[in-house]
Structures are given as structure tokens and as C-alpha cells.
C-alpha positions in Angstrom: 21.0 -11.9 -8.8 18.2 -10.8 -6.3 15.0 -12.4 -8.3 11.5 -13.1 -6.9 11.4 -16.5 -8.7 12.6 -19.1 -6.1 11.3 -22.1 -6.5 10.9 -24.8 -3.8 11.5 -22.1 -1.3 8.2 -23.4 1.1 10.3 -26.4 1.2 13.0 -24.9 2.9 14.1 -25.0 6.7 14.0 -21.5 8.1 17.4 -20.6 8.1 17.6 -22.0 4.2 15.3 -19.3 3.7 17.1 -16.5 5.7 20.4 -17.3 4.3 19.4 -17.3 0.9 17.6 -13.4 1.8 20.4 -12.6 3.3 22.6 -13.4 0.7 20.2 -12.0 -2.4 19.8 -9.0 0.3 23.7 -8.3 1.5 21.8 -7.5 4.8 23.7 -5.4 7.0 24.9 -6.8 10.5 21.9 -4.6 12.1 19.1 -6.1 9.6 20.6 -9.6 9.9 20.2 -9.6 14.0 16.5 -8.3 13.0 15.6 -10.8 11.2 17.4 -13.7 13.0 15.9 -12.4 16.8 12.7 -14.0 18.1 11.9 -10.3 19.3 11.9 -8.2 16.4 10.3 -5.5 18.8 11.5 -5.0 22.1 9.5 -3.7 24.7 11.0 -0.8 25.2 10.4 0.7 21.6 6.7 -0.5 22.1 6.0 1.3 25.2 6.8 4.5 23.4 4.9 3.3 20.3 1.9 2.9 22.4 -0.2 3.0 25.5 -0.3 1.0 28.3 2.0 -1.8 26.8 1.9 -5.0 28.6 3.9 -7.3 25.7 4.2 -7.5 22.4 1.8 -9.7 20.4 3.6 -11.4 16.8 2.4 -12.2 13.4 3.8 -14.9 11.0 6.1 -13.1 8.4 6.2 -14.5 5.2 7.4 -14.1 1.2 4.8 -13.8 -1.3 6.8 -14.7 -4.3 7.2 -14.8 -8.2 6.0 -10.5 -8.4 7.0 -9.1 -11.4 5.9 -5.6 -11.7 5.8 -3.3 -14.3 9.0 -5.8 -15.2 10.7 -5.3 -11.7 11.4 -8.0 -9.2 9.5 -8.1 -5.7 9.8 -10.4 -2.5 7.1 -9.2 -1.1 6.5 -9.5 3.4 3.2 -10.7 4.6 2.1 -10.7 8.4 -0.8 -12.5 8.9 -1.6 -15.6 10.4 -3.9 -17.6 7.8 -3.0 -20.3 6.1 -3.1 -20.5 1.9 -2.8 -16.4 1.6 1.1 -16.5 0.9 0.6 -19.5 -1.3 -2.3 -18.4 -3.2 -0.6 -15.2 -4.2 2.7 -16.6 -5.2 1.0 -19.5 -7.0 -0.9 -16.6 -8.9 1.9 -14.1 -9.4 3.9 -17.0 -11.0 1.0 -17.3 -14.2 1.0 -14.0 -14.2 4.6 -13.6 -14.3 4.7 -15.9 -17.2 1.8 -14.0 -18.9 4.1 -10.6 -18.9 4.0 -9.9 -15.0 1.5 -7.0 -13.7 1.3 -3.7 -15.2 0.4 -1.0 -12.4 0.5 3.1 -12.2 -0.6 5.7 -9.4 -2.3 9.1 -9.5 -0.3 11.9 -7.4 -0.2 11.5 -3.8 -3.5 13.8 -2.9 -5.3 13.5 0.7 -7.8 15.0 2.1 -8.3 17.2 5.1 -11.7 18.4 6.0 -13.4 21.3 8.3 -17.0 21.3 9.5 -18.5 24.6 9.7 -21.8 25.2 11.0 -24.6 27.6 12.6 -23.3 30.2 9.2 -26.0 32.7 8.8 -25.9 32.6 4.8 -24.2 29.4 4.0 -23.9 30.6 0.2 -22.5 33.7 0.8 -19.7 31.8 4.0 -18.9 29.3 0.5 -18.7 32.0 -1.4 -16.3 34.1 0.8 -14.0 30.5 1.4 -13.5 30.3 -2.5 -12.6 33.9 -2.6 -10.2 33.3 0.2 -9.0 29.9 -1.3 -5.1 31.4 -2.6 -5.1 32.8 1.3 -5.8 29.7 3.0 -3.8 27.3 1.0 -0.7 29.9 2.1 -1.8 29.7 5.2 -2.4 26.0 5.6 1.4 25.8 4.0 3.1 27.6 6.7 1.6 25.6 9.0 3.7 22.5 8.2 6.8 24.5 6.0 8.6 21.5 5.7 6.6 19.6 3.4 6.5 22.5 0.8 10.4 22.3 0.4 10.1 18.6 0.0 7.9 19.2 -3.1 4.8 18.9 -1.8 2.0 21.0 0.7 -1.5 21.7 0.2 -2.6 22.5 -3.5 -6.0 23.1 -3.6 -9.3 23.6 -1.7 -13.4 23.2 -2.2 -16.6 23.7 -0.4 -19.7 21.5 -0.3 -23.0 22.8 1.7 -24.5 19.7 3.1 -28.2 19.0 3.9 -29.6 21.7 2.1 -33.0 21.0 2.2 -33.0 20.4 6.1 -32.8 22.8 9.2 -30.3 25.4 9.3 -29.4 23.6 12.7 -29.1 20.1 10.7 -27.2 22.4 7.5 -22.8 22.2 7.3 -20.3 23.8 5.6 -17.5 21.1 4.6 -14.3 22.5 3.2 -12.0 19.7 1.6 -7.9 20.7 1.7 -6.2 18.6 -0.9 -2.8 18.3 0.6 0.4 16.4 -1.0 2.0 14.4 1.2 5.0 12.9 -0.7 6.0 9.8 0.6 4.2 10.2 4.2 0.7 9.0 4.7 -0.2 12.2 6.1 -2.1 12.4 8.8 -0.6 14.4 11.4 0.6 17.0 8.3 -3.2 17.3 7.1 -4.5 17.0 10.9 -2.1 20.3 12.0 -3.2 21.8 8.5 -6.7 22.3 8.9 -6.5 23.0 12.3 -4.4 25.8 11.8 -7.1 27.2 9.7 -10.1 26.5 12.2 -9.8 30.0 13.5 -9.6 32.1 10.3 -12.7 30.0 8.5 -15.0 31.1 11.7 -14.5 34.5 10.5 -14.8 34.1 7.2 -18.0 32.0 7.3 -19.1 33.3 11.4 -19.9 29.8 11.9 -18.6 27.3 14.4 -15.9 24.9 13.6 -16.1 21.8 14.9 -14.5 18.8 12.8 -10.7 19.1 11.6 -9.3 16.3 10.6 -8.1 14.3 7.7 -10.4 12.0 5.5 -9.1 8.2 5.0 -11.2 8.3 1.4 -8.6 8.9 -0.4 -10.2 8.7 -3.6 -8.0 11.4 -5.2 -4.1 9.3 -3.9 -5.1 5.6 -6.4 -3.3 3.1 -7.3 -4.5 0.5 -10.1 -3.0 -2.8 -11.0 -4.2 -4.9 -14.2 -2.7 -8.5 -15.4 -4.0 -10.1 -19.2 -3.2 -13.8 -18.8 -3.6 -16.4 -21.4 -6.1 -19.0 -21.7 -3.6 -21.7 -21.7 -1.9 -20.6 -18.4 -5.5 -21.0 -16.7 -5.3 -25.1 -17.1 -5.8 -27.3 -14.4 -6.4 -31.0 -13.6 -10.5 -31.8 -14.7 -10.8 -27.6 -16.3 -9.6 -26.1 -19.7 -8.3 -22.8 -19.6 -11.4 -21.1 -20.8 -13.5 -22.8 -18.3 -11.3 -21.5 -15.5 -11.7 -18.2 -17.2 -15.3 -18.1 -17.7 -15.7 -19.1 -14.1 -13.7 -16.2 -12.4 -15.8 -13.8 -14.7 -19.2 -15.3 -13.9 -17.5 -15.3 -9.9 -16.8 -11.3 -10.5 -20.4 -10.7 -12.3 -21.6 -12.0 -8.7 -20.0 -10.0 -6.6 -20.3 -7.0 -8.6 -24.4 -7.5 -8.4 -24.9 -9.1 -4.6 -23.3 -7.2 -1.5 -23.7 -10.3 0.3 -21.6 -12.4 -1.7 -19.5 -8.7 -2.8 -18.5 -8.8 0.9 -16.4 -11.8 1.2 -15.1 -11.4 -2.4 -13.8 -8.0 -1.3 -12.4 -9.8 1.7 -10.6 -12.0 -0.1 -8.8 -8.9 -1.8 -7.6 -7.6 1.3 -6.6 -11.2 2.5 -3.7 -9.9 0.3 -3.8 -6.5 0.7 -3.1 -6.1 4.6 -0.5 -8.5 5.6 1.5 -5.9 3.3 -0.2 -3.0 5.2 0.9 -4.5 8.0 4.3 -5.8 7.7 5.4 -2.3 6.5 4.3 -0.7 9.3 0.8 1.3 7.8 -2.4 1.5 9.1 -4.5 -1.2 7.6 -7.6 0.0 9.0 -7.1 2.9 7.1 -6.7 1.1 4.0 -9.6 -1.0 4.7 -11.8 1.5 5.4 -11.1 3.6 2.1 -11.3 0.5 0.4 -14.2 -0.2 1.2 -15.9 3.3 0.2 -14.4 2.7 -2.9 -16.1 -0.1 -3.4 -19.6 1.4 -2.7 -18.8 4.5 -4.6 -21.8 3.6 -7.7 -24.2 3.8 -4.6 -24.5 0.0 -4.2 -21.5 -2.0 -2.7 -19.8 -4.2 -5.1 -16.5 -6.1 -6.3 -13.7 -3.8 -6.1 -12.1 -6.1 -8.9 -13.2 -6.3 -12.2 -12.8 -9.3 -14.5 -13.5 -10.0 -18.3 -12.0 -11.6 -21.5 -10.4 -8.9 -24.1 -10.2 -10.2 -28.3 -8.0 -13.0 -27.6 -9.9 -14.0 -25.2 -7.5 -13.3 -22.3 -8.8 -13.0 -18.7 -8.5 -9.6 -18.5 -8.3 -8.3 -14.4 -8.2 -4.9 -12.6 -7.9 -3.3 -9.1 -8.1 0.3 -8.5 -8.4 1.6 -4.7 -7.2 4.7 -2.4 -4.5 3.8 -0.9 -3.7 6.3 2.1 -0.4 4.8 3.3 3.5 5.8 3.4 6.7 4.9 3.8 8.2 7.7 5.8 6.5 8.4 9.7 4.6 6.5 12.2 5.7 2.6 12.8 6.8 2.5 9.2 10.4 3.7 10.1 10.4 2.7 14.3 9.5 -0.9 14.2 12.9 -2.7 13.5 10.9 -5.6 11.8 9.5 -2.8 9.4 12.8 -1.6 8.4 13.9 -4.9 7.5 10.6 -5.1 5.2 11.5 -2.2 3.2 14.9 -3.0 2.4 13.7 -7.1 1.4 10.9 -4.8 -0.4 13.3 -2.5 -2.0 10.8 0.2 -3.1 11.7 4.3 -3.4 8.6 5.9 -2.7 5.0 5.6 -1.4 3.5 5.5 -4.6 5.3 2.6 -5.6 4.7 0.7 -2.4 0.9 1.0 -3.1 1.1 -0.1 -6.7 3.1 -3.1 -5.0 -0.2 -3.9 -2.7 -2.6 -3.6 -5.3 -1.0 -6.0 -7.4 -1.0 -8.2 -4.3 -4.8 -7.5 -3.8 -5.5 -8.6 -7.3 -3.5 -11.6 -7.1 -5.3 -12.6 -4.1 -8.3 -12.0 -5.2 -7.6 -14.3 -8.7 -6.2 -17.1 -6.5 -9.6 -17.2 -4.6 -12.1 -17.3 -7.6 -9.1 -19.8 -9.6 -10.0 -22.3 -6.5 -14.1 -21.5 -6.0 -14.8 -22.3 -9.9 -12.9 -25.4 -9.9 -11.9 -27.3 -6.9 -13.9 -25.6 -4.3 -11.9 -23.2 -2.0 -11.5 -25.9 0.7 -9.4 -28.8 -1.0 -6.1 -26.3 -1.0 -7.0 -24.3 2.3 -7.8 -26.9 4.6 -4.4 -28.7 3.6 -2.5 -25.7 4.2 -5.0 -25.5 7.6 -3.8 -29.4 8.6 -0.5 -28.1 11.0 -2.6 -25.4 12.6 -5.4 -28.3 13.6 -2.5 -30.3 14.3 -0.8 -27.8 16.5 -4.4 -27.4 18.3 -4.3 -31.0 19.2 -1.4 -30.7 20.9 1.1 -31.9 18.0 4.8 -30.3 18.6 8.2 -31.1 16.4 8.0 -33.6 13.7 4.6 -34.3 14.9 2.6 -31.7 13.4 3.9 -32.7 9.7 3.1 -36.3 10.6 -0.7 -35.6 12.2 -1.2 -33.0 9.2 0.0 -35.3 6.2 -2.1 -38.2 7.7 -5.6 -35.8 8.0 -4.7 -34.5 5.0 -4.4 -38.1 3.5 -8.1 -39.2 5.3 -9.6 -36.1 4.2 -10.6 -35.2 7.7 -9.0 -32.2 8.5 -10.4 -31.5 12.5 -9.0 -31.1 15.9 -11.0 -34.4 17.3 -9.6 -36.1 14.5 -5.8 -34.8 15.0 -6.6 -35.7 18.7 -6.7 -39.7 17.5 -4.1 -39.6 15.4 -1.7 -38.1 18.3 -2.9 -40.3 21.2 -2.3 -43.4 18.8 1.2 -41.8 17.8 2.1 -41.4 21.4 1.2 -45.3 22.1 
């Protein structure tokens, strides 16, 4: 049985871990020689992903483990290259999981394409004609990109916003907003040809000047929200009850939601979590983060994009909600062999489940960080997963590293100079 509860797994040598995926997978010969190669991408598939390829530069992919979502299993792939993420959200998942797993849900699969209009001569009456014309140009921004309609999707509906009223007429826009379906693409390239396409027939309905067409990455109306209720007693820890852990992570939200400073590293935290997933299956994190980010400052003030409190029970009660503008069909999603292999180890059907998967990442991240800063202080755990890196820096290969790490880790001193000692006296 393919479960996401496999314990002792960071113990494992490499190829313990692959066989045992491969095995819980039943990976085909083609995903096998994926994830077994040291060159998941091959030059020649970059060179026509990009520009001016002179390599290919590689992440660390790991398994953030012990998901249970809305009562289904998930292994979930993480590229990123800092140590304690992976472990801080499987560590967290597995309370979770034995609190009832996360709950999560998605509005439709809405972006945004917007056209700038400006030098109208009446900007009321050039709104005014667009919403009269709205059932016209929504046609007309369908046959632009057919295909999509007959996949159950295509652009459904259309407003106008006049902005800087009170200025110039020079400084004054018209800013029409297509709300497009995309299904399971992200979308750009279908809302980008969109709006374009409609460039010329909104200069002569408003005789102003079009110059922006393009899609918006605030894609406040495509959401995804995760929440997790978890038990006092589940929140124990050596030296803090249950309830002080819990009181903690609320007072630690209740900071972030008042203080951008500290707001700004909390929310960075999420994301810790949030795009190693954005990135292992091929999306465009910056994207994400950007909409994320808006989100966040949506009140007019940035703030947590968590929220944390105790329900009747008194259960920490948590929640995520953010635009997710992502999918799983297009772009480096389906061309990057390593990608592939992600969404079969993923084993999600649509691109509304694949962001309900990352938010419940980003709220488990987020948890694991505020667990550690009320109790043990967020260095005690991340500078002992950060030991083999220092080691490595020092020049540590082989069984080396482990040895190096295990003895800073032991001292307490977790520094290069340090693992520089240790190595020289090693070497003797």
C-alpha cells in the first residue's frame, strides 16, 4: 500500500529510499531512469526551455512526508536547498495527521487578464459602452483560444474600473479585467493571446489607446485554503505543555498579523514550504510568490497570511488561504523529465488539487516554525540539520561530514572555523 507514513525514512541510504518509491510507485522503466540519473535534465531539453543555456544548475529533491489530506495520502517533492524545511513539515504533518489530517477546498480556477486603455475622451461613457459590449467581447476573447472552451473552460466574465479619477485626464485609465477559466493550465499564454486579441476592438469602443495586455498574477479570484484543528495534547514537548506551545504560536501569529517587519519573515517561512513544491512541479514560483504576497496586504497593511487561534476545546485552530496561479498541464510542468516524475510520486488529477496540496504544505511550514520559536528557539533544530552543510564547507567529504557534523553538533558550535579543527585533527 502506497502510504505517506514512512517512518525512519531520513535514515535511509539513497537507494533504500528509491527502491522503496519505486516499489509503492510501480515506476515505469522511463520514470525509474529519471529518478536514478544524476541528470534529470539534459542539456538538450534545456536549451529549448530557455535562452542562452550554458548548463543546468540542480536542487536537492526531497519527500515531505506523513500528508494526509482531506483523508488522502501524499509524498509530497520538495526542491530546495535549506536544511530543516523537509523535516519541519513532515514532523508537523505527522501531528496533524494524528489530529484528523488537513482539511482543504478551492474556489474555481478564475485568472485574470487585464487591458489598459487610455487618452478616452469620456471615460464614463468608453465603460459604459465595454459593459454594453461585454456578451460580444467574451465571444470574442473565446475564439481567440477555441480550444479551451471545449475543454470546459474560456473566458466567463468581464469588468471595468476607471482609475485616477480625480487626476489628469493624461494620468486617468481605463482597466478592463477578463476573468478567464483555465482548467488545469496556469494560463498565461491563454489569457495573454486573449486580451490581446481584443486590443483592437476596445480602441474603438472606448477611442482610447491600448497599451497593457496581459495577464494579472493576483489571482485573488483562483484560492485555495487549507485548515488543521490539533489537540492540545499532540502540542507536548520536552520543558512545554500543550497549551503553552499553543498559546505561543497564537501570541507568534498576533505578531505578525500587527508588525510587517516581523509579518515579513513569518510569511517567509510559509513559503519555505510553499515553493520547493512550486518548484519541483515545474510552476512558476515567482508567480506564486508574488500573489501571495498581495494577498497578504490585501486589508491595506501587510500582515500574516496564516491565521492561528484556539476554538471551544481549546484546539489550535490554523488556516491558509492564498491565490494560487499555477497548473499542471503547459510550460516546464510537462517538459522537465524530473517534473514528470513529481507528478506521478504526487499522484494528483487536476490543478486545483495540486494547490490545495501546497497550501497545506505552507501551513505546515509555517506551524513547524512558530512550534520551534515559542519553545526551543528556531536554532537548536536548524543549525543541527545545518551541521553537514558547515561540514561540507570545511572541506569534509564521505563518512566525514556525518563525523565533523555529529561532533559540532555535540560541542554546540556549529561553524566552518570550527568544522575546519575538527577535520585537520581528523586527518592527523
Amino acid at each position: 500500500m502506497s502510504t505517506s507514513r514512512i517512518p525512519g525514512f531520513y535514515k535511509m541510504e539513497i537507494n533504500e529510499r528509491r527502491n522503496l518509491l519505486e516499489n509503492q510507485l510501480n515506476l515505469s522503466k522511463e520514470k525509474k531512469d529519471t529518478l536514478y540519473t544524476n541528470e534529470a535534465l539534459n542539456l538538450e531539453t534545456a536549451d529549448k526551455m530557455i535562452e542562452n543555456v550554458i548548463g543546468t544548475f540542480q536542487l536537492p529533491l526531497g519527500l515531505g512526508l506523513n500528508f494526509l489530506i482531506n483523508d488522502k495520502e501524499y509524498k509530497i517533492p520538495m526542491a530546495v536547498e535549506e536544511p530543516s524545511i523537509i523535516a519541519s513539515a513532515s514532523y508537523i504533518a505527522r501531528i496533524v495527521r494524528d489530529a484528523g489530517g488537513f482539511k482543504t477546498e478551492a474556489t474555481d480556477r478564475v485568472m485574470i487578464g487585464q487591458i489598459q486603455v487610455v487618452g478616452c475622451e469620456d471615460f464614463d461613457l468608453a465603460k459604459q459602452t465595454i459593459l454594453e459590449g461585454k456578451a460580444d467581447l467574451i465571444k470574442l476573447a473565446n475564439e481567440a483560444y477555441p480550444s479551451l472552451e471545449k475543454r470546459g473552460g474560456g473566458a466567463e466574465d468581464l469588468d471595468v474600473r476607471i482609475l485616477n479619477e480625480s487626476e489628469s485626464k493624461f494620468n486617468k485609465m481605463l482597466v478592463i479585467h477578463l476573468y478567464v477559466n483555465t482548467c488545469d493550465a496556469m494560463g498565461a499564454n491563454i489569457i495573454n493571446t486573449m486580451v490581446e486579441s481584443l486590443a483592437p476592438t476596445v480602441e474603438e469602443l472606448t477611442q482610447g489607446k491600448v497599451y497593457l495586455r496581459i495577464l494579472s498574477n493576483y489571482a485573488d479570484r483562483s484560492l485555495a485554503k487549507a485548515t488543521c484543528t490539533i489537540p492540545t495534547k499532540l502540542l507536548d514537548t520536552e520543558g512545554f505543555t500543550g497549551e503553552e506551545v499553543r498559546d505561543g504560536v497564537i501570541h507568534a501569529y498576533e505578531f505578525a498579523a500587527s508588525d510587517p517587519y516581523r509579518a515579513v519573515t513569518h510569511n517567509k517561512g510559509i513559503m519555505n514550504g510553499i515553493d520547493p513544491v512550486i518548484i519541483a512541479t515545474g510552476n512558476d514560483w515567482r508567480a506564486v510568490e508574488a500573489g501571495a504576497h498581495a494577498y497578504a496586504a490585501r486589508s491595506g497593511q501587510y500582515g500574516s497570511m496564516t491565521t492561528w487561534s484556539k476554538n471551544t476545546n481549546g484546539d489550535l485552530v490554523g488556516e491558509l488561504e492564498l491565490p494560487m496561479s499555477l497548473g499542471i498541464v503547459g510550460g516546464a510542468s510537462r517538459v522537465h523529465p524530473m517534473a514528470g516524475l513529481v507528478y506521478e510520486i504526487l499522484d494528483i488529477e487536476s490543478a486545483s488539487e495540486l494547490a490545495q496540496v501546497v497550501v497545506a504544505v505552507g501551513l505546515a511550514q509555517n506551524l513547524g516554525a512558530l512550534r520551534a520559536l515559542v519553545t526551543d528557539g528556531i536554532q537548536k533544530g536548524h543549525m543541527a540539520l545545518h551541521s553537514r552543510s558547515v561540514a561540507m564547507a570545511a572541506g569534509a567529504t564521505g563518512e566525514m561530514v556525518d563525523v565533523v557534523a555529529d561532533q559540532m553538533i555535540k560541542e554546540k558550535q556549529i561553524r566552518v572555523g570550527r568544522a575546519e579543527e575538527l577535520l585537520k585533527e581528523l586527518l592527523k
